[in-house]
GUMARRO-401846 format. One record per residue: x, y, z of N, C-alpha, C in turn; residue in three letters; residue number from 1. Coordinates in steps of 0.001 Angstrom, whole numbers. Layout:
BEGIN
pt n_xx X&n_yy Y&n_zz Z&ca_xx X&ca_yy Y&ca_zz Z&c_xx X&c_yy Y&c_zz Z&code ALA&pos NUM
...
This chain:
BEGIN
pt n_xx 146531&n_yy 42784&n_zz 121907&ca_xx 147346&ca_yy 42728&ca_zz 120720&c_xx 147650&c_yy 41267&c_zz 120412&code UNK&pos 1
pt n_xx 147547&n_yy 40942&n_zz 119264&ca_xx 148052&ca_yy 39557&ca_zz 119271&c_xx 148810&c_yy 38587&c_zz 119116&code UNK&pos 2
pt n_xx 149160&n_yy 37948&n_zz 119552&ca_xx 150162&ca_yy 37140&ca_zz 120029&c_xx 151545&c_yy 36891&c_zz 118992&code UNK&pos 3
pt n_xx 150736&n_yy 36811&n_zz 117959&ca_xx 151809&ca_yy 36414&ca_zz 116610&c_xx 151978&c_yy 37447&c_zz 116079&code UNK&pos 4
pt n_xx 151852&n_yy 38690&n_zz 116227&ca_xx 152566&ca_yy 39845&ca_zz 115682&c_xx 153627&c_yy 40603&c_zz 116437&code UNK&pos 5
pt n_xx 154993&n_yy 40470&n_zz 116017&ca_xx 155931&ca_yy 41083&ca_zz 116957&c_xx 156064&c_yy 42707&c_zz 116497&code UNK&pos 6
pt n_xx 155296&n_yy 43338&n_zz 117310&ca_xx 155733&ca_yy 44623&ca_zz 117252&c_xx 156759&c_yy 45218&c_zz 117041&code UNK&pos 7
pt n_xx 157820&n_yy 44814&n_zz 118135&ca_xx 159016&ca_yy 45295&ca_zz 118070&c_xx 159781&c_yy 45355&c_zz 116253&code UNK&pos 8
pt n_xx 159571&n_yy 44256&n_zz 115482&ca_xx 159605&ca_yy 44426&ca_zz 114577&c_xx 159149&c_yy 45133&c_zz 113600&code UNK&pos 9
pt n_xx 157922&n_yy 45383&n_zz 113657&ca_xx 157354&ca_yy 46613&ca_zz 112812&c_xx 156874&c_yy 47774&c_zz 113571&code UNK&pos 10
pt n_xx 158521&n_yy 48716&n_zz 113158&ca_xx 158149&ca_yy 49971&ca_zz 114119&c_xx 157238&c_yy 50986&c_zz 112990&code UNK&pos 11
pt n_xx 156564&n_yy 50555&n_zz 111400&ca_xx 155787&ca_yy 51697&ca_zz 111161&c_xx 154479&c_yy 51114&c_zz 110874&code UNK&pos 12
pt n_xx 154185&n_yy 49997&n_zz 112080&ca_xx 153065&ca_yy 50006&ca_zz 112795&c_xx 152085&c_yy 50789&c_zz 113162&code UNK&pos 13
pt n_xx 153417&n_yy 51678&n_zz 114176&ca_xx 152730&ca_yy 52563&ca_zz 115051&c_xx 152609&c_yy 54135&c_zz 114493&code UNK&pos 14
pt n_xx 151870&n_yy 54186&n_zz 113196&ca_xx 151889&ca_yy 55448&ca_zz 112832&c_xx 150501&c_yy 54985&c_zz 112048&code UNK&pos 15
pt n_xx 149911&n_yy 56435&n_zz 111360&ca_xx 148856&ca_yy 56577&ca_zz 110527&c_xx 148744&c_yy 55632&c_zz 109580&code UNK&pos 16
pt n_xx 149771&n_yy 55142&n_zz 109054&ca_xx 149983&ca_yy 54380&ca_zz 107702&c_xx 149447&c_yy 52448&c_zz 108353&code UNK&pos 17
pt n_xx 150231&n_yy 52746&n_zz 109547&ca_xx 150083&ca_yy 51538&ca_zz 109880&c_xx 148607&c_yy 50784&c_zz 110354&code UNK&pos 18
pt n_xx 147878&n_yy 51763&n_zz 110701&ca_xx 146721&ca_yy 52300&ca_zz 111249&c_xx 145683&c_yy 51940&c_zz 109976&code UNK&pos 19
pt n_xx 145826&n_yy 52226&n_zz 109271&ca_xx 145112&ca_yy 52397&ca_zz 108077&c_xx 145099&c_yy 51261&c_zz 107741&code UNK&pos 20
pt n_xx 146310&n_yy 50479&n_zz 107632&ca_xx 146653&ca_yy 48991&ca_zz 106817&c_xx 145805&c_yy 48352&c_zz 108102&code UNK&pos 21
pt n_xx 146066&n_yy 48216&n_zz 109308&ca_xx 145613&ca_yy 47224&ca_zz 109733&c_xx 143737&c_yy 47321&c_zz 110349&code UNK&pos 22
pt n_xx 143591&n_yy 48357&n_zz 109941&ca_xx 142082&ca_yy 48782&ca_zz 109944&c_xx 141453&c_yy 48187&c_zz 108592&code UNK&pos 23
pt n_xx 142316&n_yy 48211&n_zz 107212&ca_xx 141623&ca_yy 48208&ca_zz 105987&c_xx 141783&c_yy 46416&c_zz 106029&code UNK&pos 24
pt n_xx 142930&n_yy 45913&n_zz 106710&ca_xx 143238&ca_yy 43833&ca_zz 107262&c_xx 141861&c_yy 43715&c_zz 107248&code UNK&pos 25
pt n_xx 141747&n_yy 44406&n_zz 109044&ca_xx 140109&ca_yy 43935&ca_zz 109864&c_xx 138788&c_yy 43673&c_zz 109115&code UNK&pos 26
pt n_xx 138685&n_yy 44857&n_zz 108469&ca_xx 137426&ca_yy 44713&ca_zz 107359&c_xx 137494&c_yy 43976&c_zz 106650&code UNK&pos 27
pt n_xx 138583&n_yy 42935&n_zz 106057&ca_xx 138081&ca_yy 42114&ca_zz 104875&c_xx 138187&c_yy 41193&c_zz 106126&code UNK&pos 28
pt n_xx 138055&n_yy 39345&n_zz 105230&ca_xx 137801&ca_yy 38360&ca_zz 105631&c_xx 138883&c_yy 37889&c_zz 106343&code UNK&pos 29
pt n_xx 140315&n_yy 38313&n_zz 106329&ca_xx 140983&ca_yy 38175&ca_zz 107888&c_xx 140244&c_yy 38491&c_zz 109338&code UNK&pos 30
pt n_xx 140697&n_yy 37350&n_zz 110116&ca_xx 140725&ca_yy 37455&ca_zz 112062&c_xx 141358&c_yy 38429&c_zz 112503&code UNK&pos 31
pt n_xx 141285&n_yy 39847&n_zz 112111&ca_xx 142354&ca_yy 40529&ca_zz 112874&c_xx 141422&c_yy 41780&c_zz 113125&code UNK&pos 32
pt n_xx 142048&n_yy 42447&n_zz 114128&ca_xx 141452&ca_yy 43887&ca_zz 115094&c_xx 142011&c_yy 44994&c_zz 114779&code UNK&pos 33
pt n_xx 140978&n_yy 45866&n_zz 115012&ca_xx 142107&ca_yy 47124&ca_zz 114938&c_xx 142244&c_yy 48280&c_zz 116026&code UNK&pos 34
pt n_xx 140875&n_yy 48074&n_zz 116745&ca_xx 140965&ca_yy 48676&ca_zz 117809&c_xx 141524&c_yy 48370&c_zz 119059&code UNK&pos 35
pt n_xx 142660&n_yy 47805&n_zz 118860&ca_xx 144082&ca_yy 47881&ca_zz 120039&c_xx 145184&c_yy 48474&c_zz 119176&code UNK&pos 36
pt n_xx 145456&n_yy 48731&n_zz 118005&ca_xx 146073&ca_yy 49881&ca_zz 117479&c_xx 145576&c_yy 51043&c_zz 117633&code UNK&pos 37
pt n_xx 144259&n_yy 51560&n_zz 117423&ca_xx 143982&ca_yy 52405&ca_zz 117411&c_xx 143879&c_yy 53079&c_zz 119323&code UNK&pos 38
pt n_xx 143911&n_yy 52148&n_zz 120184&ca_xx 143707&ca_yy 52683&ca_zz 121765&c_xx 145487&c_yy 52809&c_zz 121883&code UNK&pos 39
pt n_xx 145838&n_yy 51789&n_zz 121294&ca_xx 147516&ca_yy 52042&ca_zz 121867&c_xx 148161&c_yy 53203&c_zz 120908&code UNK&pos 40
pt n_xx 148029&n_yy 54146&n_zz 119856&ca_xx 148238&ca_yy 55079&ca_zz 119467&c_xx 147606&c_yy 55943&c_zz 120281&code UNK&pos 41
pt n_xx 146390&n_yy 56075&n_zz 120604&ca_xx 145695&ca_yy 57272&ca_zz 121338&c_xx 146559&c_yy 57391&c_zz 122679&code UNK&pos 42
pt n_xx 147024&n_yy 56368&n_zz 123216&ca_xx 148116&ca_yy 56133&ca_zz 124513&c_xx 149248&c_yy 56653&c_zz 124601&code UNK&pos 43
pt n_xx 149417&n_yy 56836&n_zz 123193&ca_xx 151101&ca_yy 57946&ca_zz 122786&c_xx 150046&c_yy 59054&c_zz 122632&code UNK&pos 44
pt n_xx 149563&n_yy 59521&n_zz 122762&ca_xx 149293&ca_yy 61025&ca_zz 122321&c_xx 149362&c_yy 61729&c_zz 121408&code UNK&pos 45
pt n_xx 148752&n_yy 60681&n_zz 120380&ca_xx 148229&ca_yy 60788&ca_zz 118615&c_xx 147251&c_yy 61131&c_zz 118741&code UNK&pos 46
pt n_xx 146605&n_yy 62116&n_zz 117632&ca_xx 145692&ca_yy 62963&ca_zz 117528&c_xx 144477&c_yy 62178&c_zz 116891&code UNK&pos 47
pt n_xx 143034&n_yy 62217&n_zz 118472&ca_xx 142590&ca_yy 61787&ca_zz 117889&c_xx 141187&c_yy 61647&c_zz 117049&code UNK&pos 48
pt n_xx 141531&n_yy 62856&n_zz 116681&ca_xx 140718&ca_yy 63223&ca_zz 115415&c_xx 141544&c_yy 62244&c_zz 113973&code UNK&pos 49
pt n_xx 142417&n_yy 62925&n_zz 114016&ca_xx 143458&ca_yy 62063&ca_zz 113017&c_xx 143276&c_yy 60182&c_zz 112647&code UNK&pos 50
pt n_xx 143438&n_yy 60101&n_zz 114005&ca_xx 143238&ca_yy 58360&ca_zz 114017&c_xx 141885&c_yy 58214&c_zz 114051&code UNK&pos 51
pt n_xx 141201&n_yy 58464&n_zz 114148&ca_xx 139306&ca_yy 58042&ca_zz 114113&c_xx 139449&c_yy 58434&c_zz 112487&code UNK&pos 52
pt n_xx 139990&n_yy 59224&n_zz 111393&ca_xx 139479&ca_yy 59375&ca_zz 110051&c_xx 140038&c_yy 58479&c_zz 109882&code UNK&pos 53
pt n_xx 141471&n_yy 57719&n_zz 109760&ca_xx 142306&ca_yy 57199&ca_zz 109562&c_xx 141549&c_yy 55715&c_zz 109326&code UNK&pos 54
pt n_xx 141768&n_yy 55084&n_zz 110710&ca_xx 140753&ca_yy 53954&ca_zz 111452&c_xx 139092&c_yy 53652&c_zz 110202&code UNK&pos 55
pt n_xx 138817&n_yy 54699&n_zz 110568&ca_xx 137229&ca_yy 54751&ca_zz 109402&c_xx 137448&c_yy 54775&c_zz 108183&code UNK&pos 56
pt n_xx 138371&n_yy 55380&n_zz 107870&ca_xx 138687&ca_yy 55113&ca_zz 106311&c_xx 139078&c_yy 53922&c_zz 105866&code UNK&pos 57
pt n_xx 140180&n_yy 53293&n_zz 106184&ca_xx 140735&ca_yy 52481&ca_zz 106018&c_xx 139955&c_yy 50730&c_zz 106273&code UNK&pos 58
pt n_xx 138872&n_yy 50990&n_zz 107646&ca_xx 138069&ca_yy 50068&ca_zz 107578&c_xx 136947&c_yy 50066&c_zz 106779&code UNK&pos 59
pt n_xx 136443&n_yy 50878&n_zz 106211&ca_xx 135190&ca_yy 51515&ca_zz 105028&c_xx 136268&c_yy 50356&c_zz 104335&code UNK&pos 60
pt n_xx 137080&n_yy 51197&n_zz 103502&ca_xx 137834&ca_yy 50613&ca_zz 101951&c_xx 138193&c_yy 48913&c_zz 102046&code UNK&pos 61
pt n_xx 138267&n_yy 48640&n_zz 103366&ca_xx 138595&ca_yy 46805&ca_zz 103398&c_xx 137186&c_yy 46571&c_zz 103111&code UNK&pos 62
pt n_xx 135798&n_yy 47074&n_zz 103755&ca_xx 134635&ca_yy 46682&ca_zz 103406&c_xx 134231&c_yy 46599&c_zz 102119&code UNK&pos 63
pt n_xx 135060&n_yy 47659&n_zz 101503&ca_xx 134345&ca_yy 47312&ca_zz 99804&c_xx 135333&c_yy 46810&c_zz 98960&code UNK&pos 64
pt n_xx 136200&n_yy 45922&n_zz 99417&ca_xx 137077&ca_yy 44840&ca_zz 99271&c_xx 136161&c_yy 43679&c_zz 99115&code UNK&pos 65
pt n_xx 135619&n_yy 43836&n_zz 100458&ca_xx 134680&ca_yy 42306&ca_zz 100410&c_xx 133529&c_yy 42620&c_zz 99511&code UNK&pos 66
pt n_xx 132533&n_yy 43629&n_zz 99160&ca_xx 131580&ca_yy 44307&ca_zz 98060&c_xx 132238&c_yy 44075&c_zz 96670&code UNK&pos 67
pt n_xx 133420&n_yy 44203&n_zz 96847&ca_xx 133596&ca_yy 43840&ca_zz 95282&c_xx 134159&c_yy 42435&c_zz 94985&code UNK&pos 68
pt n_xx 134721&n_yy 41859&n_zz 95903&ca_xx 134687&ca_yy 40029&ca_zz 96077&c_xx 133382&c_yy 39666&c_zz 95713&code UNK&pos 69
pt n_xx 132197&n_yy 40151&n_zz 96724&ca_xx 131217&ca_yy 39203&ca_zz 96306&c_xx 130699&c_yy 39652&c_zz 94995&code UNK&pos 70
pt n_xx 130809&n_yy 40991&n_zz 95126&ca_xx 129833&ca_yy 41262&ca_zz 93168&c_xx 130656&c_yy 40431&c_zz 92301&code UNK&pos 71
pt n_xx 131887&n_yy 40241&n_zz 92052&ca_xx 132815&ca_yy 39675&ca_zz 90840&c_xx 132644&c_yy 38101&c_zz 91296&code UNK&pos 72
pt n_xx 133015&n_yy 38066&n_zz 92359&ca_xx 132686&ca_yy 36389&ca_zz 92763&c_xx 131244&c_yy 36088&c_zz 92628&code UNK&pos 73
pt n_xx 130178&n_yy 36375&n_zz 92769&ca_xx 128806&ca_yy 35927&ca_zz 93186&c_xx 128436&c_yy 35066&c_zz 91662&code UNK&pos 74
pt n_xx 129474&n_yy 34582&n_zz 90379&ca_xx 128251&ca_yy 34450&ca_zz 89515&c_xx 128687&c_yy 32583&c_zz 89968&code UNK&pos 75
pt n_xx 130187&n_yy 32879&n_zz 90430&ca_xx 131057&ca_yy 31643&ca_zz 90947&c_xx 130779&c_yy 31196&c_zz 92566&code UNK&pos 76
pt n_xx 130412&n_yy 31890&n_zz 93312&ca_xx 129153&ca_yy 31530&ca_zz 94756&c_xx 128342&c_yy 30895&c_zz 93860&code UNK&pos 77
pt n_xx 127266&n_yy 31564&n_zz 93529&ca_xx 125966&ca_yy 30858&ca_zz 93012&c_xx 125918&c_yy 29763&c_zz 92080&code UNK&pos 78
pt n_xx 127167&n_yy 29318&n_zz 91123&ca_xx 127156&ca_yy 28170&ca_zz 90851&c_xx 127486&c_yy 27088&c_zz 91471&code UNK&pos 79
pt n_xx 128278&n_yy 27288&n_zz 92755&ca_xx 128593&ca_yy 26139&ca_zz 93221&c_xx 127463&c_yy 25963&c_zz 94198&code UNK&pos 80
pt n_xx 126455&n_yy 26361&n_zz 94876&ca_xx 125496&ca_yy 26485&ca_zz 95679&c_xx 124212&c_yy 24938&c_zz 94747&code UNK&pos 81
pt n_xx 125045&n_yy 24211&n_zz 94395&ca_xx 124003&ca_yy 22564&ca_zz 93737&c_xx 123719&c_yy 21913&c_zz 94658&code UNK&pos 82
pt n_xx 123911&n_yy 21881&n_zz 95734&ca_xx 123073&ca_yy 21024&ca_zz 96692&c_xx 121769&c_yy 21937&c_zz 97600&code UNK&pos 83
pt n_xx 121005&n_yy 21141&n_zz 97713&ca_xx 119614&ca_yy 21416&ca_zz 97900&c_xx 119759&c_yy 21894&c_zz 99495&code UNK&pos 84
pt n_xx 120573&n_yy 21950&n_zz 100062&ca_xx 121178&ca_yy 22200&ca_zz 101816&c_xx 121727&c_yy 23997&c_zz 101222&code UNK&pos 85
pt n_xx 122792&n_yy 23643&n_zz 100500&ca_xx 123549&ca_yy 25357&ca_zz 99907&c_xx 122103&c_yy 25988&c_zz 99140&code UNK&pos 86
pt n_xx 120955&n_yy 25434&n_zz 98752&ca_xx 120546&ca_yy 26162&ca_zz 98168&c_xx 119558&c_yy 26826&c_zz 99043&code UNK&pos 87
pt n_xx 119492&n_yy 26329&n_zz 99761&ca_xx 118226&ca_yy 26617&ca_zz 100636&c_xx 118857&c_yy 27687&c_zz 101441&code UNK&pos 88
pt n_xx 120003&n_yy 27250&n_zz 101912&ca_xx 120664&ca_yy 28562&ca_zz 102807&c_xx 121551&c_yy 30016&c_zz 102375&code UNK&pos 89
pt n_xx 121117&n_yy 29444&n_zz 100935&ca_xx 121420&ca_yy 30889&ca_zz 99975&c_xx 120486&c_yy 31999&c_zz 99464&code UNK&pos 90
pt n_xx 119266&n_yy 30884&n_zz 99667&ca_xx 117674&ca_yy 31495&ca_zz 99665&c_xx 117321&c_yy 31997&c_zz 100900&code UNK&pos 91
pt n_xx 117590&n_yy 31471&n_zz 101883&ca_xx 117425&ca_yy 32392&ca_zz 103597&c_xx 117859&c_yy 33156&c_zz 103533&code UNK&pos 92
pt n_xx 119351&n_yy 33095&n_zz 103256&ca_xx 120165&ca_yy 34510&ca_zz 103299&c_xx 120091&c_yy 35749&c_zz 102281&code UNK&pos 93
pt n_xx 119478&n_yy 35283&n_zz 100884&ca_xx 118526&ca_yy 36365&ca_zz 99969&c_xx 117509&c_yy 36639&c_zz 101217&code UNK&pos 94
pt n_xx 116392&n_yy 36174&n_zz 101255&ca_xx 115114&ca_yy 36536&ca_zz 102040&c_xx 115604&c_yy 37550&c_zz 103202&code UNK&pos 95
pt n_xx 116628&n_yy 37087&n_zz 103904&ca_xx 117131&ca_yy 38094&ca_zz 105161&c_xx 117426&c_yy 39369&c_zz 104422&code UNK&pos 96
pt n_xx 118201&n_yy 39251&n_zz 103940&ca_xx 119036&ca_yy 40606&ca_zz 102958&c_xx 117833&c_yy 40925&c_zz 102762&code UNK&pos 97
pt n_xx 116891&n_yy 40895&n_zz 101522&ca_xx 115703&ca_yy 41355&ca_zz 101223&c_xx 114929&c_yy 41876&c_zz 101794&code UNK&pos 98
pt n_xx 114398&n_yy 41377&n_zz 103614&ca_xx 114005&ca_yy 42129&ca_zz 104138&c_xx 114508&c_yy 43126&c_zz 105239&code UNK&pos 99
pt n_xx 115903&n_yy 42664&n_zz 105198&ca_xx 116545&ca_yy 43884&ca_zz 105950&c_xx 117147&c_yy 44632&c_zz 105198&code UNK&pos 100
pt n_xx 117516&n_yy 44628&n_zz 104373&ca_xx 118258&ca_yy 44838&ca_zz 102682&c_xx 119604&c_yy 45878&c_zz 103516&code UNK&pos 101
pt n_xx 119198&n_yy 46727&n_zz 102531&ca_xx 120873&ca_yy 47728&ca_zz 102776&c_xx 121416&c_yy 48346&c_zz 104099&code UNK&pos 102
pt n_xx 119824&n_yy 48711&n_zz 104653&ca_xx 120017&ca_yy 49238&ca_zz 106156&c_xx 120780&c_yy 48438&c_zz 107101&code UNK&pos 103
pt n_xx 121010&n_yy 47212&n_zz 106581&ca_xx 122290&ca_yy 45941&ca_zz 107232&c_xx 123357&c_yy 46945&c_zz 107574&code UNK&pos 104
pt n_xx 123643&n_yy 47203&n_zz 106473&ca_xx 125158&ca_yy 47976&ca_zz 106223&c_xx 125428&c_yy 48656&c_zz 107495&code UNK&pos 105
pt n_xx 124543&n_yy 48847&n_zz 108396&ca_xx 125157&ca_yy 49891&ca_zz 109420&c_xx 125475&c_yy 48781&c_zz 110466&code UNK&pos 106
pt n_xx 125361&n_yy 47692&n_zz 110318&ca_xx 125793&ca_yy 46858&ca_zz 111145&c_xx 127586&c_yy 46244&c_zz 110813&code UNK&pos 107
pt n_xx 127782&n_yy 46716&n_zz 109756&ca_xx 129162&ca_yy 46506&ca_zz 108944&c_xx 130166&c_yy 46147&c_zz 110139&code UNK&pos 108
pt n_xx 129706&n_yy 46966&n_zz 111228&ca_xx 131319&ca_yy 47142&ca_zz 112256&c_xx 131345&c_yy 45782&c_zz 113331&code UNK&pos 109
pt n_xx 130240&n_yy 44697&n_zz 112950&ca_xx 130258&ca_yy 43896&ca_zz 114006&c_xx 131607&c_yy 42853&c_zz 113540&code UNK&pos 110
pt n_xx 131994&n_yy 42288&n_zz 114213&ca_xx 133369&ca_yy 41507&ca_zz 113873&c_xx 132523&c_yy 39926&c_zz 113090&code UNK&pos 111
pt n_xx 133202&n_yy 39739&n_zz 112590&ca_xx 132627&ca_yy 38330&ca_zz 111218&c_xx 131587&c_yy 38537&c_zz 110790&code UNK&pos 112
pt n_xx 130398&n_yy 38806&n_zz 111852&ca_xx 129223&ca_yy 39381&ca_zz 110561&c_xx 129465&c_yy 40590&c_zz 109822&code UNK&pos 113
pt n_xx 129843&n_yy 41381&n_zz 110310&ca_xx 129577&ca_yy 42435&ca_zz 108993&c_xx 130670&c_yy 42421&c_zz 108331&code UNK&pos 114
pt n_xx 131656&n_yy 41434&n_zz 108477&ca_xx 132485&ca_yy 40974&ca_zz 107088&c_xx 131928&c_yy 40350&c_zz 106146&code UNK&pos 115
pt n_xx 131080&n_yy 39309&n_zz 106689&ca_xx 130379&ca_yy 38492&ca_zz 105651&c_xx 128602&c_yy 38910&c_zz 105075&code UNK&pos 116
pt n_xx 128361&n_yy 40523&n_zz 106014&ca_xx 127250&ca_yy 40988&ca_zz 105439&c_xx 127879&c_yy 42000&c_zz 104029&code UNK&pos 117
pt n_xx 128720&n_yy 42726&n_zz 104350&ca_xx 129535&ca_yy 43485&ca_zz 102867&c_xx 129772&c_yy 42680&c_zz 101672&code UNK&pos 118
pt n_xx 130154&n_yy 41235&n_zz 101880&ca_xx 130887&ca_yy 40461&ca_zz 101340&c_xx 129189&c_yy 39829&c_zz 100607&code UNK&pos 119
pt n_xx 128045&n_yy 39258&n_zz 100727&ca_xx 126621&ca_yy 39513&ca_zz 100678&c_xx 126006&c_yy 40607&c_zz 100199&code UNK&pos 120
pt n_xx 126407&n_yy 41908&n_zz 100534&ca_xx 125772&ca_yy 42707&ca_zz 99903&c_xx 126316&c_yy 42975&c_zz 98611&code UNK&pos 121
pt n_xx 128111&n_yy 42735&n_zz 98123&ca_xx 128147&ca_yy 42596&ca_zz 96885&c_xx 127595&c_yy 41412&c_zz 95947&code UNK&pos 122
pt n_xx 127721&n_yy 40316&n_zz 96668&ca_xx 126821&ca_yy 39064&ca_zz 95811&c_xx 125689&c_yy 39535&c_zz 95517&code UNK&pos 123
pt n_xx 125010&n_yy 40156&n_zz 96380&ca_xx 123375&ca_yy 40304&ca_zz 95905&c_xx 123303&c_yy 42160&c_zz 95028&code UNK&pos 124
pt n_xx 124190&n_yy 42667&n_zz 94793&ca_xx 124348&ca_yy 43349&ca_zz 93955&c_xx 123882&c_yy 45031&c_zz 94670&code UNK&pos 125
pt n_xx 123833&n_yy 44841&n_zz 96079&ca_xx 123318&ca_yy 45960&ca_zz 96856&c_xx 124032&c_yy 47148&c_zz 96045&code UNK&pos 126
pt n_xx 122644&n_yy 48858&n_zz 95856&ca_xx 123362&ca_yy 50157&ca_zz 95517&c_xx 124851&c_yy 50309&c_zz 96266&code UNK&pos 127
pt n_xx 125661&n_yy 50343&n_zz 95459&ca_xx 126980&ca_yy 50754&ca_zz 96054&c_xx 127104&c_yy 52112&c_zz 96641&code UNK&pos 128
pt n_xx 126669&n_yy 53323&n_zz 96332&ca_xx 126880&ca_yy 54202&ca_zz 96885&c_xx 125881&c_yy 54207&c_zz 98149&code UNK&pos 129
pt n_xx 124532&n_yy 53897&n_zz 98314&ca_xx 124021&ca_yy 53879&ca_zz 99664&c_xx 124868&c_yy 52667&c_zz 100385&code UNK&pos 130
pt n_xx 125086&n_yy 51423&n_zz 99933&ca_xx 126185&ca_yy 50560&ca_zz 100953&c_xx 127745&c_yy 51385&c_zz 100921&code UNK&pos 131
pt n_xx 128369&n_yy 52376&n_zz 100092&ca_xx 129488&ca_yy 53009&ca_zz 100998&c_xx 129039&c_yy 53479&c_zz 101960&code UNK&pos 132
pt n_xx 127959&n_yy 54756&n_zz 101767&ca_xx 127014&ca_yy 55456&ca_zz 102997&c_xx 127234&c_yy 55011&c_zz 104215&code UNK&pos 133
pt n_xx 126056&n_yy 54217&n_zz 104396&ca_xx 126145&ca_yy 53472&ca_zz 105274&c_xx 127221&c_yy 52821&c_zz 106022&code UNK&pos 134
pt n_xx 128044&n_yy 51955&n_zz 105495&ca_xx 129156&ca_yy 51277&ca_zz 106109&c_xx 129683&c_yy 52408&c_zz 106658&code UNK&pos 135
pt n_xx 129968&n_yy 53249&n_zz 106235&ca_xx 131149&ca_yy 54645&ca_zz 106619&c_xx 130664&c_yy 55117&c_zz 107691&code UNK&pos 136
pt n_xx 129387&n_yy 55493&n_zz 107649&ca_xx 128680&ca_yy 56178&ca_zz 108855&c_xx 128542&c_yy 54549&c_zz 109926&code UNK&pos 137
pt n_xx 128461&n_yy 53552&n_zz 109720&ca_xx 128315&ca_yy 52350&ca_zz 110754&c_xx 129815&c_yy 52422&c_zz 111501&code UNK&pos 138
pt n_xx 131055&n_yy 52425&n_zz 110382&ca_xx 132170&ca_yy 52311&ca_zz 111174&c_xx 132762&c_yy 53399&c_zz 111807&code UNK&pos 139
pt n_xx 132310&n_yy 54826&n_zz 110941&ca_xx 132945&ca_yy 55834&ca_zz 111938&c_xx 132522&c_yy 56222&c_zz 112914&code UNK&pos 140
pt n_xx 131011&n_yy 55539&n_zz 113434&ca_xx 130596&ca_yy 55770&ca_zz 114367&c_xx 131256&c_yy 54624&c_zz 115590&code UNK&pos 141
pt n_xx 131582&n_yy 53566&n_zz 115291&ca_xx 131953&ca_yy 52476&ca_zz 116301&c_xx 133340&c_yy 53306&c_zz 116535&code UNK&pos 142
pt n_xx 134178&n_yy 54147&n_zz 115944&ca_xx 135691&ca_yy 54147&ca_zz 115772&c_xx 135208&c_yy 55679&c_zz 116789&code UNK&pos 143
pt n_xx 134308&n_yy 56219&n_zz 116708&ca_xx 133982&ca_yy 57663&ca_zz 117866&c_xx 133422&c_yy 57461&c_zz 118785&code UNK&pos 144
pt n_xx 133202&n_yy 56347&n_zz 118934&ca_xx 132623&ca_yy 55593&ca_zz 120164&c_xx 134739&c_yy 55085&c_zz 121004&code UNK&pos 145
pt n_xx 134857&n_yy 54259&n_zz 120425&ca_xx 136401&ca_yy 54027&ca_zz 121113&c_xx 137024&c_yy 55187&c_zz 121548&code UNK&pos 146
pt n_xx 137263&n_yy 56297&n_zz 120737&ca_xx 137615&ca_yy 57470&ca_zz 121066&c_xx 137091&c_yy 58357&c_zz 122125&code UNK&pos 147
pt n_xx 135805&n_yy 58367&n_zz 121906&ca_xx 135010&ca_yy 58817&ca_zz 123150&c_xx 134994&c_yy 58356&c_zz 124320&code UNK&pos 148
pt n_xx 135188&n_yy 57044&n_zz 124175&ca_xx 135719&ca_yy 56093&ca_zz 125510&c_xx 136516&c_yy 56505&c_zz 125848&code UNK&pos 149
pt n_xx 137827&n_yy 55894&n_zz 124903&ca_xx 139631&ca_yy 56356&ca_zz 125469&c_xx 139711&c_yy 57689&c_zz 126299&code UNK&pos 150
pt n_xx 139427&n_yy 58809&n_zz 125620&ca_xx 139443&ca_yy 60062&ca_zz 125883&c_xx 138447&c_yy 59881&c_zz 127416&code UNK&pos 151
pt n_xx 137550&n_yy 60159&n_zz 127483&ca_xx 136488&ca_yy 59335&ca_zz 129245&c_xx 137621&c_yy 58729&c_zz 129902&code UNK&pos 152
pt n_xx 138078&n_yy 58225&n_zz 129742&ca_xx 139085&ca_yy 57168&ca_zz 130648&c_xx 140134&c_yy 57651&c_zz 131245&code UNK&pos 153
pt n_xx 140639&n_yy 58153&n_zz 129898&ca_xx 141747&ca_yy 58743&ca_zz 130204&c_xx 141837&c_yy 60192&c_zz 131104&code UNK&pos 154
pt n_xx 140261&n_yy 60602&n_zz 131019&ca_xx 140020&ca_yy 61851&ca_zz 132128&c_xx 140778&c_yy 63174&c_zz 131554&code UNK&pos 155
């Protein structure tokens, strides 16, 4: 948990709502986690079916936070990209996208890259409904993976 957030102070943290907010934080371009909320709720004996939709939802919708940053931002990316260094590494990063294109999206749940691959796939104008797809099925699978753990562990 981290250091500069005093819990004790925000007691509706520790509920669904809170869960949601700091799952939907993680996914955009903030440093922040969510899976130590989501293990320390499963630790009270929150339901967790409940918190895995919760968790996935809420990190999906920060992802197309950053999808719609870059689509509305990208015409203001690509103009400032005038040096021949930004341009070149705006053209790699087309070419990558291009040949890995949308199927990226299932990588959504890695921490900074797949903030800044969502955030890319709206610049480059990726189908929105196959990039919700995807992202949703990338993160609710990382968020049933924790669960599947916790629950293993916990025996």
């Amino acid at each position: 948990m981290p250091d500069w957030l005093p819990l004790s102070e925000l007691p509706w943290l520790y509920s669904y709502a809170g869960l949601f907010i700091v799952a939907f934080l993680a996914a955009s371009l903030l440093p922040l986690g969510s899976e130590w909320l989501l293990l320390l709720l499963l630790s009270q004996g929150q339901d967790p079916a409940g918190l895995w939709l919760v968790a996935s939802a809420g990190n999906t919708l920060g992802s197309v936070l950053n999808y719609a940053i870059g689509y509305y931002a990208a015409d203001r990316v690509l103009a400032r990209q005038q040096s021949q260094s930004n341009i070149n590494r705006w053209q790699q990063a087309e070419r990558w996208f291009n040949r890995y294109g949308i199927w990226s999206m299932l990588l959504a749940w890695l921490p900074l890259l797949g903030d800044l691959l969502t955030l890319a796939a709206g610049v480059l104008r990726a189908h929105f409904l196959l990039f919700l797809l995807l992202v949703a099925v990338g993160k609710a699978a990382r968020y049933a993976v924790l669960v599947a753990g916790f629950d293993y562990m916990a025996g």
